[in-house]
C-alpha positions, 0 to 999 in steps of 0.5 A: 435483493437476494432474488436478483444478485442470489444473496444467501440470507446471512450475505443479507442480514449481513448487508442490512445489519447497519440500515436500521440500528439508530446506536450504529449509524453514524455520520462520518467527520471529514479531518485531515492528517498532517503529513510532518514528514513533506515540506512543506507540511500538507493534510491528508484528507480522511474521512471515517467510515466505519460506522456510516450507513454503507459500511457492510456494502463496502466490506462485502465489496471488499472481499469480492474484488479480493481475488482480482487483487491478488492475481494482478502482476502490477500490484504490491502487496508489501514490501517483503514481495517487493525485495523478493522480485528485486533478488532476481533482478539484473541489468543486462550486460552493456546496458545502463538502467535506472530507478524511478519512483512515482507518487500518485498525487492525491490519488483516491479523491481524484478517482472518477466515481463515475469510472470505478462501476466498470471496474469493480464490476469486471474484476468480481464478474471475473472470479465470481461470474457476473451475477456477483459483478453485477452485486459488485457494481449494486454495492459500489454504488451503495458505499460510494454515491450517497456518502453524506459527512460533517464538518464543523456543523455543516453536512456534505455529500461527496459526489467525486473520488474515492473516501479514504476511509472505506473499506473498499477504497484500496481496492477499487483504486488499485484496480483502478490504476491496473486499468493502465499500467498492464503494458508496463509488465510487458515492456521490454525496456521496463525490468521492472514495474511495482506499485503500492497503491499510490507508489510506483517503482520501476527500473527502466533501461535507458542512456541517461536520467533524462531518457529513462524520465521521459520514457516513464512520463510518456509510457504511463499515465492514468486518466485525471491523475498526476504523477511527481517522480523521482529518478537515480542510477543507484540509490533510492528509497522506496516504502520501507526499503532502501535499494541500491543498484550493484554496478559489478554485478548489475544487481540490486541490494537493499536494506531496511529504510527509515524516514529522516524524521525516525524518532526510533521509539520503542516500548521502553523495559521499565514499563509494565508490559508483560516481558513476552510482549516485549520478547515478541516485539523485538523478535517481530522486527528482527523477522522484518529485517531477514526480509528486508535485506538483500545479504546476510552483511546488511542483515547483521548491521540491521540486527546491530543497529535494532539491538542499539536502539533497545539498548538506549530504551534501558533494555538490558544488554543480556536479554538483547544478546539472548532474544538475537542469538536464540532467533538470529535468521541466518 
């Protein structure tokens, strides 16, 4: 295999590390997770694999197709990123725009295997030349077209779709789907175009909800996949931002968003944890919040109300008001 795809020999023992250690290899359950959070209540189909026979395969994909990642426009990485673009975003004067959200239903199981070998081989040819492409396509197949699991007692073969538990996953289906969102950067009536994976937000410009809907369904789709969206003038929560559009000045301001079923717990003070792990816990969801607001106002509310949610776990007021005012991001 090194002759033809020029593996150094550690990329070799790396691949074969698994192949024959009786303790590693493992075949992976099929379970489903529940989504308590969606009415009515679905699963989420999850398959482990991080101890499977392919697993190397698919961590050196992983990092093959990494690059091809992160130089494409469409694909958000975070939600950081994401407040960063909305900052610079503007309606332009004496038009009308809206916000839509999308969410690619059942998105990983729904990828043709067969349409994913293309894709991972031209997105490593493309930074790494096309020995490397050709590995890639090798690998691809590897993690994907011999992937054998349990349930109950009984053993299958996937033989369409993207497991979710393979390290890889993410990435081919990103790219996947950046197959057939390219024109939406370039739109000009599109201010806007982001997706996370099986999320999409996007602000278009039209007259009405119903155009600025219609426009979306006709101007993006991905081939054996659906699309349930979701459209609004002013407000919508997005990941974990909430934006909201700013009439006066045809901008976007956003804040931290959390899901109605939020049970706010936190590690409470009378537990044994070291106190710097509960300093640098605080101190990590303040530095989140600088990022997720648009102004300084929305970030002082945020920081007041993390502050009252420590409180409530018996966090004495002192240390609260000390841990904000020596780390507060003006």
């Amino acid at each position: 295999m090194s002759r033809d795809y020029s593996l150094t020999e550690q990329e070799e023992n790396f691949l074969l590390a698994n192949a024959w250690n009786e303790d590693l290899r493992k075949l992976p359950r099929f379970s489903g997770l529940p989504k308590i959070h969606k009415k009515p209540t679905k699963f989420r189909p999850i398959i482990p694999c991080h101890s499977f026979t392919g697993e190397t395969a698919a961590s050196m994909l992983y990092h093959l197709l990494e690059d091809e990642i992160k130089s494409s426009p469409m694909v958000l990485l975070n939600s950081r990123t994401l407040g960063e673009i909305l900052t610079k975003v503007k309606v332009p004067f004496g038009k009308t725009a809206f916000m839509l959200s999308a969410d690619v239903e059942a998105f990983y199981p729904n990828v043709s295997l067969n349409a994913i070998h293309d894709v991972v081989e031209e997105g490593a040819s493309k930074h790494h030349g096309q020995i490397k492409g050709h590995l890639a396509r090798k690998l691809c197949s590897i993690a994907y077209n011999y992937l054998v699991f349990r349930y109950c007692s009984e053993l299958f073969l996937q033989t369409d779709g993207l497991a979710m538990g393979v390290e890889s996953s993410p990435h081919i289906a990103n790219l996947y789907a950046a197959k057939y969102e390219q024109h939406m950067i370039k739109d000009p009536n599109v201010l806007l175009y982001r997706r996370y994976i099986d999320d999409i937000f996007t602000i278009i410009i039209a007259s009405t909800k119903e155009d600025a809907l219609k426009y979306a369904k006709e101007t993006l789709s991905f081939p054996g996949l659906n699309l349930k969206w979701e459209v609004d003038k002013y407000r919508m929560a997005f990941l974990d931002l909430e934006i909201m559009h700013v009439p006066s000045t045809g901008q976007y301001d956003f804040h931290p968003y959390r899901k109605p079923l939020n049970h706010f717990e936190r590690i409470p003070f009378s537990s044994g944890h070291p106190k710097g792990m509960k300093k640098g816990t605080f101190l990590g969801e303040i530095s989140r919040l600088a990022a997720l607001s648009s102004n300084l106002d929305i970030y002082k509310q945020s920081v007041e109300e993390l502050a009252s949610i420590y409180l409530s776990r018996e966090y004495p007021l002192n240390v609260v008001k000390d841990w904000i005012t020596r780390n507060y991001y003006e």
